[in-house]
Each structure stands twice: as C-alpha cells, then as structure tokens.
CHARMM-style PDB file with segment names, atoms N, HN, CA, C and O in Angstrom:
ATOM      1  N   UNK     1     -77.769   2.972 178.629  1.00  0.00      PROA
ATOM      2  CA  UNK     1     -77.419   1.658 178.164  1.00  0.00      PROA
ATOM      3  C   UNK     1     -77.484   1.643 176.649  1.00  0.00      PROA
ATOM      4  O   UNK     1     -78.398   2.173 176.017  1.00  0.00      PROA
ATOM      5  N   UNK     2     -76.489   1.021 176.121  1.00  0.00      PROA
ATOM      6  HN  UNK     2     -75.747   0.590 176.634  1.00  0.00      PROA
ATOM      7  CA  UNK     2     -76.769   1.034 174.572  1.00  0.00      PROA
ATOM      8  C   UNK     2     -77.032  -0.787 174.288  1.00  0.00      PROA
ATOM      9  O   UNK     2     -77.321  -1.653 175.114  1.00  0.00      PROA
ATOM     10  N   UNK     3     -76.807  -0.897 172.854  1.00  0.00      PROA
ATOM     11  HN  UNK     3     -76.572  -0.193 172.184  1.00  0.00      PROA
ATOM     12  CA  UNK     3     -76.951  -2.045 172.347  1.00  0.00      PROA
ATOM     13  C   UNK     3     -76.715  -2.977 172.961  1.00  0.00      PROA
ATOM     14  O   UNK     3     -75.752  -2.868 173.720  1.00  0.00      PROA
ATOM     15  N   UNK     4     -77.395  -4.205 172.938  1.00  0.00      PROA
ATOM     16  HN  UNK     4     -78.178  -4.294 172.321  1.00  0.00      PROA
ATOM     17  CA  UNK     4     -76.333  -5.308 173.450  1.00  0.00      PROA
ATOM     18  C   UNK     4     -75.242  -6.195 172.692  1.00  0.00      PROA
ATOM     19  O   UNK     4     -75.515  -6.180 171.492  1.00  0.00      PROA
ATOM     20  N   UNK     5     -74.282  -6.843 172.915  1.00  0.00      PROA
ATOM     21  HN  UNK     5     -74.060  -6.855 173.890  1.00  0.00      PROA
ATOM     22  CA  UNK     5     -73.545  -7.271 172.238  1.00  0.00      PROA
ATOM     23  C   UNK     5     -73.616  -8.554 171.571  1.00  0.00      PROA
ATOM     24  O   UNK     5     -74.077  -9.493 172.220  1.00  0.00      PROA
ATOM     25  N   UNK     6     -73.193  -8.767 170.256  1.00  0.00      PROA
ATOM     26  HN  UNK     6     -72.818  -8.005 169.729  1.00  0.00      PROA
ATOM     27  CA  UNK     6     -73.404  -9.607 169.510  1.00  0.00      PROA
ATOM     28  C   UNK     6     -72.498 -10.741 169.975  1.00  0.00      PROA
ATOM     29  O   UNK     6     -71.268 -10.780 169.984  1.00  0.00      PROA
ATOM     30  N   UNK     7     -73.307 -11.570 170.324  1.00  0.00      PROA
ATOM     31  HN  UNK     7     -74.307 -11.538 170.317  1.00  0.00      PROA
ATOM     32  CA  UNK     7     -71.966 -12.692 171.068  1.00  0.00      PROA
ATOM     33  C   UNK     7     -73.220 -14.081 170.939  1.00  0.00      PROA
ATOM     34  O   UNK     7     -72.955 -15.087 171.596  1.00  0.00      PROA
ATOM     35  N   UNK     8     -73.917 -14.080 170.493  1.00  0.00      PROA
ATOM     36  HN  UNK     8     -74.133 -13.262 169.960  1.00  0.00      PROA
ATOM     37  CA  UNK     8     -74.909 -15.385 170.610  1.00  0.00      PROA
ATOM     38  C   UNK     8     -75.198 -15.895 171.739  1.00  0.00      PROA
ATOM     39  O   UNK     8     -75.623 -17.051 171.746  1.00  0.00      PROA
ATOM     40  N   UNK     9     -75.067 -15.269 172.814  1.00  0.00      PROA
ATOM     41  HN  UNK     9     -74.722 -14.330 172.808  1.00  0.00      PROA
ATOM     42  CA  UNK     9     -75.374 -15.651 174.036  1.00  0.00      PROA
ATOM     43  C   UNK     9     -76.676 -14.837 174.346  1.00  0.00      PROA
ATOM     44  O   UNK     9     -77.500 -15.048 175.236  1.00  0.00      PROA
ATOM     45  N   UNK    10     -76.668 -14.411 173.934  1.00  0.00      PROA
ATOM     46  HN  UNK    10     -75.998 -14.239 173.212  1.00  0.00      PROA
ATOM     47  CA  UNK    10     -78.465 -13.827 174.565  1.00  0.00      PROA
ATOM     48  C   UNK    10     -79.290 -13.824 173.657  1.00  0.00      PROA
ATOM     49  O   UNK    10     -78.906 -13.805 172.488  1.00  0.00      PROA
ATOM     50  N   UNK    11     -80.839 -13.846 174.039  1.00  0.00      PROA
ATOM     51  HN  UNK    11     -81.150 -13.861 174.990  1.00  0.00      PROA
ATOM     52  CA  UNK    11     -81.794 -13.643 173.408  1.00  0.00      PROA
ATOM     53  C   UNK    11     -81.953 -12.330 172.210  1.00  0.00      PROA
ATOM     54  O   UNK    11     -81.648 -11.193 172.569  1.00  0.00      PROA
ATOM     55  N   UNK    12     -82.279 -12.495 171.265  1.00  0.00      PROA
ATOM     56  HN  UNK    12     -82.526 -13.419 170.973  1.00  0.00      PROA
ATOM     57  CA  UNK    12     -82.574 -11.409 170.223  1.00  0.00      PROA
ATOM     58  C   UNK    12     -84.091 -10.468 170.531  1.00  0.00      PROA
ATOM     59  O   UNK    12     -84.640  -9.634 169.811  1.00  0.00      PROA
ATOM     60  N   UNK    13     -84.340 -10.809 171.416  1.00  0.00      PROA
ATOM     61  HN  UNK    13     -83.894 -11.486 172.000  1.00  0.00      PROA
ATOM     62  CA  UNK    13     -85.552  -9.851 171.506  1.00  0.00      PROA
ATOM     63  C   UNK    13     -85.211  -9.684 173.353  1.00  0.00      PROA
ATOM     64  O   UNK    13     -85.005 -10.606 174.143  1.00  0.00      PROA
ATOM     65  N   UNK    14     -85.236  -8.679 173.545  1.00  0.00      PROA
ATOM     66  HN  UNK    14     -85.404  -7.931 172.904  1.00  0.00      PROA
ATOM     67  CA  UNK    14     -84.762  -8.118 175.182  1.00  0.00      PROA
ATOM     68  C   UNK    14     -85.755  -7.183 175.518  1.00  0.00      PROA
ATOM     69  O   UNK    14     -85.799  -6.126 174.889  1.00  0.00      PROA
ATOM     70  N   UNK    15     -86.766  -7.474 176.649  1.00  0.00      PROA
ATOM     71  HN  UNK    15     -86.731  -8.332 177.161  1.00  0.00      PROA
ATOM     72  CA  UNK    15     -87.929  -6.826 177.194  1.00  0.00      PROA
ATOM     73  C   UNK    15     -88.027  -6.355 178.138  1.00  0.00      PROA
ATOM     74  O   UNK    15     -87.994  -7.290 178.938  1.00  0.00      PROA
ATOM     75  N   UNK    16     -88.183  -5.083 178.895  1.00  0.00      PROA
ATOM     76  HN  UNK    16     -88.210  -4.323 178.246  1.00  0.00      PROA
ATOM     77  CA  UNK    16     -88.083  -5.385 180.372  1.00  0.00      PROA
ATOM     78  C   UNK    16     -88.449  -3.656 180.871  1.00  0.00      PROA
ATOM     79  O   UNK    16     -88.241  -2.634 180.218  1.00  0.00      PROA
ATOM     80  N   UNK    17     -89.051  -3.800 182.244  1.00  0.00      PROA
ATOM     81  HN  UNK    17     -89.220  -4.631 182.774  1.00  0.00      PROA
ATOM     82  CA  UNK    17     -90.342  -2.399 182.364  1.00  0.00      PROA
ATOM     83  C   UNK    17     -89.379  -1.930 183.700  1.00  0.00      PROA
ATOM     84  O   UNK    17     -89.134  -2.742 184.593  1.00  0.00      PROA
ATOM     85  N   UNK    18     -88.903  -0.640 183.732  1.00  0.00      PROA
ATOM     86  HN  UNK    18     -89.102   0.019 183.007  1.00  0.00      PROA
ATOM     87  CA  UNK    18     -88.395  -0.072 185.015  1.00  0.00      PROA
ATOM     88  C   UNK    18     -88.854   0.520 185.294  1.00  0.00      PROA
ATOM     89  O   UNK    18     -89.131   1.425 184.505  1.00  0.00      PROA
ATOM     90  N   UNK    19     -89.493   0.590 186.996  1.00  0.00      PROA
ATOM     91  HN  UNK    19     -89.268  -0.145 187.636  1.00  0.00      PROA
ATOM     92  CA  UNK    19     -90.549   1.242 188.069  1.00  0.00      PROA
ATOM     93  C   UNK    19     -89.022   1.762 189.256  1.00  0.00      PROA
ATOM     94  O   UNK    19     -88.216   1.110 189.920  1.00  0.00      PROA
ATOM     95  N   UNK    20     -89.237   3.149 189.031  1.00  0.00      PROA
ATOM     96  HN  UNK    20     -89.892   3.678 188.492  1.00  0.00      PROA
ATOM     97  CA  UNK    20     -88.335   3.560 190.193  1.00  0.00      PROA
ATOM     98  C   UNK    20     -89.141   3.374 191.542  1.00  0.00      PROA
ATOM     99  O   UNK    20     -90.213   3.938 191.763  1.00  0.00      PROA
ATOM    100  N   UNK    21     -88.686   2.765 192.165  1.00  0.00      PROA
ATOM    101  HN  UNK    21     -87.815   2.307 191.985  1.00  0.00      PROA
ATOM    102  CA  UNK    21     -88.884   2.105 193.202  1.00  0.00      PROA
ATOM    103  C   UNK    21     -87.560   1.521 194.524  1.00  0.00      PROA
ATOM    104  O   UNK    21     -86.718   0.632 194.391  1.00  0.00      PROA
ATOM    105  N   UNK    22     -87.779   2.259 195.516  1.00  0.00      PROA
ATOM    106  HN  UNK    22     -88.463   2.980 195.624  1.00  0.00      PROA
ATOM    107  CA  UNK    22     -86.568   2.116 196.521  1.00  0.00      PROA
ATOM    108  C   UNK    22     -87.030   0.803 197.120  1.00  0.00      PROA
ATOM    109  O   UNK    22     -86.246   0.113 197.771  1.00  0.00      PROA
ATOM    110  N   UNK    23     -88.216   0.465 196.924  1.00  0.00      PROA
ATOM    111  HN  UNK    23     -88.854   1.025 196.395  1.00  0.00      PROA
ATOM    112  CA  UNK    23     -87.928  -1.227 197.975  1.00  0.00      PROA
ATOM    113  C   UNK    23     -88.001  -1.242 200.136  1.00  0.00      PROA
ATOM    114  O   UNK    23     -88.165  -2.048 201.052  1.00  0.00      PROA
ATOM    115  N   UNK    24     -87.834  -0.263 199.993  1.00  0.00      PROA
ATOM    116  HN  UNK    24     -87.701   0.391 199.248  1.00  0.00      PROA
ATOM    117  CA  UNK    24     -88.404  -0.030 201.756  1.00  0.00      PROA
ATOM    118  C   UNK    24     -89.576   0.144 201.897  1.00  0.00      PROA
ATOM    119  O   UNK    24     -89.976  -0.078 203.040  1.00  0.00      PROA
ATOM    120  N   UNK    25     -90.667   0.615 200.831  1.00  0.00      PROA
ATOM    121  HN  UNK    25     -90.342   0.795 199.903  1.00  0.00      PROA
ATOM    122  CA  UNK    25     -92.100   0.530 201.512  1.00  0.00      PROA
ATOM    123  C   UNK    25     -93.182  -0.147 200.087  1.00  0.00      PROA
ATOM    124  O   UNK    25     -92.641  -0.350 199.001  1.00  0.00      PROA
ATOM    125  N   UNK    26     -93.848  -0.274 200.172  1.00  0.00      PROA
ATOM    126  HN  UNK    26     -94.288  -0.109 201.055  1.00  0.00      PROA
ATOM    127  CA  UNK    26     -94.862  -1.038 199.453  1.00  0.00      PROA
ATOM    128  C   UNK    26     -94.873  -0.208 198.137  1.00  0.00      PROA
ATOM    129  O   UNK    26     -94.950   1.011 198.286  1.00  0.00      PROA
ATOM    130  N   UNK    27     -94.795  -0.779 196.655  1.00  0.00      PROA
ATOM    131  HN  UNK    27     -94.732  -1.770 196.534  1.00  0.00      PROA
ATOM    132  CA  UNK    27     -95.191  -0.284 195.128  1.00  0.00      PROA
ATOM    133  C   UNK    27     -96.275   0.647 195.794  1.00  0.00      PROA
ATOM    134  O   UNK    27     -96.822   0.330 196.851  1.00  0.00      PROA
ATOM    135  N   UNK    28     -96.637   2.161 194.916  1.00  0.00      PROA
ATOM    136  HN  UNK    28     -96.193   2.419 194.058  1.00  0.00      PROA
ATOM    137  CA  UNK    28     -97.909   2.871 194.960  1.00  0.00      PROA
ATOM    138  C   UNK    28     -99.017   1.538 193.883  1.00  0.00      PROA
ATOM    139  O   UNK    28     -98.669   0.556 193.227  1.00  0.00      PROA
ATOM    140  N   UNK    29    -100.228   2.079 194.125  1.00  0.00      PROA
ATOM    141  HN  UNK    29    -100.511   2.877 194.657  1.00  0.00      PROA
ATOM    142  CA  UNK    29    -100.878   0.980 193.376  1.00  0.00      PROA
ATOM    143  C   UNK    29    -100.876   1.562 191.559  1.00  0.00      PROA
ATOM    144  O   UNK    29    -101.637   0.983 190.783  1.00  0.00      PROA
ATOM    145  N   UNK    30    -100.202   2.417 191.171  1.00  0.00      PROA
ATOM    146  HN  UNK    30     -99.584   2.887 191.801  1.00  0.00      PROA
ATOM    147  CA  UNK    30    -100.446   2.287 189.984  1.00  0.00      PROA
ATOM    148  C   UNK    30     -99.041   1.630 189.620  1.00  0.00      PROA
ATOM    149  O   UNK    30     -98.954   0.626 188.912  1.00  0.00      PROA
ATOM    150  N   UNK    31     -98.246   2.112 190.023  1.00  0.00      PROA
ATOM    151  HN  UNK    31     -98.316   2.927 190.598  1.00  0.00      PROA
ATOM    152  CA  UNK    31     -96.511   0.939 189.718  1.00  0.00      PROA
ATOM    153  C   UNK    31     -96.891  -0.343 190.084  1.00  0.00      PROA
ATOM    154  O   UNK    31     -96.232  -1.081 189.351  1.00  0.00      PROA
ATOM    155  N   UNK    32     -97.448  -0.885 190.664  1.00  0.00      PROA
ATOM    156  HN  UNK    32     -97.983  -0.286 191.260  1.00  0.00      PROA
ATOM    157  CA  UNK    32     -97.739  -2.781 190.996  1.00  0.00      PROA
ATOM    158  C   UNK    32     -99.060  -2.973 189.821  1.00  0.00      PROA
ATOM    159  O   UNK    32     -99.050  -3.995 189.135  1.00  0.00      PROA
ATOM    160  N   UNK    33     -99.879  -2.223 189.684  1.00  0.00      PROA
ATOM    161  HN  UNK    33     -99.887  -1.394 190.242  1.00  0.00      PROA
ATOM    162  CA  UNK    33    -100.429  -2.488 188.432  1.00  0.00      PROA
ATOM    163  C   UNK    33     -99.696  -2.263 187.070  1.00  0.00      PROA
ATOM    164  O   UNK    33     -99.792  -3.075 186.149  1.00  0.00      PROA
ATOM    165  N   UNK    34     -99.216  -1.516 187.020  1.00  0.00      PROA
ATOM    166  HN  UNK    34     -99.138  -0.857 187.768  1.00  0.00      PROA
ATOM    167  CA  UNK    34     -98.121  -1.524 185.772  1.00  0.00      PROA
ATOM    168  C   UNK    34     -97.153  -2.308 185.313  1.00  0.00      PROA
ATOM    169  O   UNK    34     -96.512  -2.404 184.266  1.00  0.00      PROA
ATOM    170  N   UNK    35     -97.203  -2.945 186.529  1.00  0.00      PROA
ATOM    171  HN  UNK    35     -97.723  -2.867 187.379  1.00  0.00      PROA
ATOM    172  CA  UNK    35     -95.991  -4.240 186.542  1.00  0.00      PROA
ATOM    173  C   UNK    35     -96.658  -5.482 186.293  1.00  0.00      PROA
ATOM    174  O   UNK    35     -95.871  -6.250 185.740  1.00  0.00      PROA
ATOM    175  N   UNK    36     -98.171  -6.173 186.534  1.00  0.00      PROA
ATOM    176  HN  UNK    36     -98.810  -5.549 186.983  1.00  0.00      PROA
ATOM    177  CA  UNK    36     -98.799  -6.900 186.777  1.00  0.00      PROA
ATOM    178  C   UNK    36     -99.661  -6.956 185.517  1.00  0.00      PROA
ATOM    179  O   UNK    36    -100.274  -8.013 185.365  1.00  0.00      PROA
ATOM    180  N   UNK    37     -99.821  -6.009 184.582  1.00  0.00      PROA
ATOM    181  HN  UNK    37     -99.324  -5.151 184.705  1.00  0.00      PROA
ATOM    182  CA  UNK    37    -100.335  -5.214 183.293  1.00  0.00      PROA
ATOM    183  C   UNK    37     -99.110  -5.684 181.823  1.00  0.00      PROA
ATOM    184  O   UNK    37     -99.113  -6.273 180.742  1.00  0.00      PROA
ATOM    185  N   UNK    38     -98.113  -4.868 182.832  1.00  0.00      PROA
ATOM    186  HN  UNK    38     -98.111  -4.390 183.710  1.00  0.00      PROA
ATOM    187  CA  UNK    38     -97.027  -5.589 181.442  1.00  0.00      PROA
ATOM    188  C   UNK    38     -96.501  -6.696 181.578  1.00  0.00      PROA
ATOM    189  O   UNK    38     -96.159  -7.336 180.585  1.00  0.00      PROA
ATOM    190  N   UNK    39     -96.310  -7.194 182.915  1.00  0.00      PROA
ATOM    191  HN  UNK    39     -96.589  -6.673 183.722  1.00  0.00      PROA
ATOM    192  CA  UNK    39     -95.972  -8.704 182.546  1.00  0.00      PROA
ATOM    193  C   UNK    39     -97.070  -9.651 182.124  1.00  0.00      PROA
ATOM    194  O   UNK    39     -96.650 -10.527 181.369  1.00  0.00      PROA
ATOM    195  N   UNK    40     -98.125  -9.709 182.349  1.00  0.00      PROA
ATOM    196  HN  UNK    40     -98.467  -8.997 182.963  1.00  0.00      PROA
ATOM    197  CA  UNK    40     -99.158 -10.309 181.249  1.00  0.00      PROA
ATOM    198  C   UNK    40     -99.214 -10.237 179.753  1.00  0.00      PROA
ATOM    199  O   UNK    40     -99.825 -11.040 179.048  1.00  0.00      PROA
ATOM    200  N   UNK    41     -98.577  -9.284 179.360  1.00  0.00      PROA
ATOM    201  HN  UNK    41     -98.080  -8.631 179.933  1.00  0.00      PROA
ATOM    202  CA  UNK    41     -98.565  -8.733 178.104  1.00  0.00      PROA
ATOM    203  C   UNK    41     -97.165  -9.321 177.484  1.00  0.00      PROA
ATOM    204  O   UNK    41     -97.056  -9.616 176.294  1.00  0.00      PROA
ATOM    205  N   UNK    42     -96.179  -9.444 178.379  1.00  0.00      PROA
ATOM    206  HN  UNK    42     -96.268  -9.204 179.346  1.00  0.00      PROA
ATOM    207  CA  UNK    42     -95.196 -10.110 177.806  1.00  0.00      PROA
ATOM    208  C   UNK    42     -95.159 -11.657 177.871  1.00  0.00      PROA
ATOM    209  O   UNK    42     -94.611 -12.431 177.086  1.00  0.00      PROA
ATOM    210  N   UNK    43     -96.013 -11.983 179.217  1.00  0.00      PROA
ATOM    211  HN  UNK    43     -96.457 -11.354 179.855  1.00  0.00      PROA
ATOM    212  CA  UNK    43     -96.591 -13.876 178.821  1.00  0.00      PROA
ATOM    213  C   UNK    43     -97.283 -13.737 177.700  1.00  0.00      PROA
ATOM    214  O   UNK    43     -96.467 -14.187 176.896  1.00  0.00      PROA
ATOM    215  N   UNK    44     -98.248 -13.420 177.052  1.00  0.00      PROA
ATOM    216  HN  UNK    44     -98.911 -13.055 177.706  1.00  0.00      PROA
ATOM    217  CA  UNK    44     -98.802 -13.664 176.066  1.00  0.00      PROA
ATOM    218  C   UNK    44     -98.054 -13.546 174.315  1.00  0.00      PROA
ATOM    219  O   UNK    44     -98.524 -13.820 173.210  1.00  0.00      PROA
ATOM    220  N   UNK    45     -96.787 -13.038 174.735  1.00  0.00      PROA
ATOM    221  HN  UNK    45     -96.406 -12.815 175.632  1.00  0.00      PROA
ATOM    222  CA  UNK    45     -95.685 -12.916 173.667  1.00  0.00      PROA
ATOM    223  C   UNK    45     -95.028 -14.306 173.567  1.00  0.00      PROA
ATOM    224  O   UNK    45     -94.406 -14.656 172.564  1.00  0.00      PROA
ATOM    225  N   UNK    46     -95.182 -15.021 174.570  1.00  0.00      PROA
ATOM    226  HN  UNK    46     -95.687 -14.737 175.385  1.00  0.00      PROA
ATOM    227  CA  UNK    46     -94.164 -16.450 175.099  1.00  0.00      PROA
ATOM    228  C   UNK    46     -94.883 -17.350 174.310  1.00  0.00      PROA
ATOM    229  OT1 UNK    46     -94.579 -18.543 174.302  1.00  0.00      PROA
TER     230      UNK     46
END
C-alpha cells in the first residue's frame, strides 16, 4: 500500500495494527492482547 491520496476526505493521521488472523478459530492470546494493548494506546491519542 502506498500513500494515501490527497483529496481532503480523510483524516491526516491514519493508524491501524494488522494481526494475521483467518477468523475460524479464536486470536492466540498474544494477538488479542496486542490488539487490546494498541487500541488503548490509540484511545489515549483521541
């Protein structure tokens, strides 16, 4: 993925954590903590 495009439609700051994860069986517990870890970290940016 490259840049995003300058069009004033989106936010200037773009955040976001990818956990490979297929979705048929339960997060291992360190990917659901990692997820639960950085999204706290990005509420406290808000």
């Amino acid at each position: 993925m490259g840049p995003l495009p300058v069009t004033g439609l989106v936010n200037r700051c773009v955040l976001g954590l990818e956990i490979d994860y297929a979705g048929d069986s339960p997060m291992s517990a360190e990917q659901y903590r990692s997820a639960v870890v950085s999204s706290a970290g990005v509420a406290t940016l808000l």
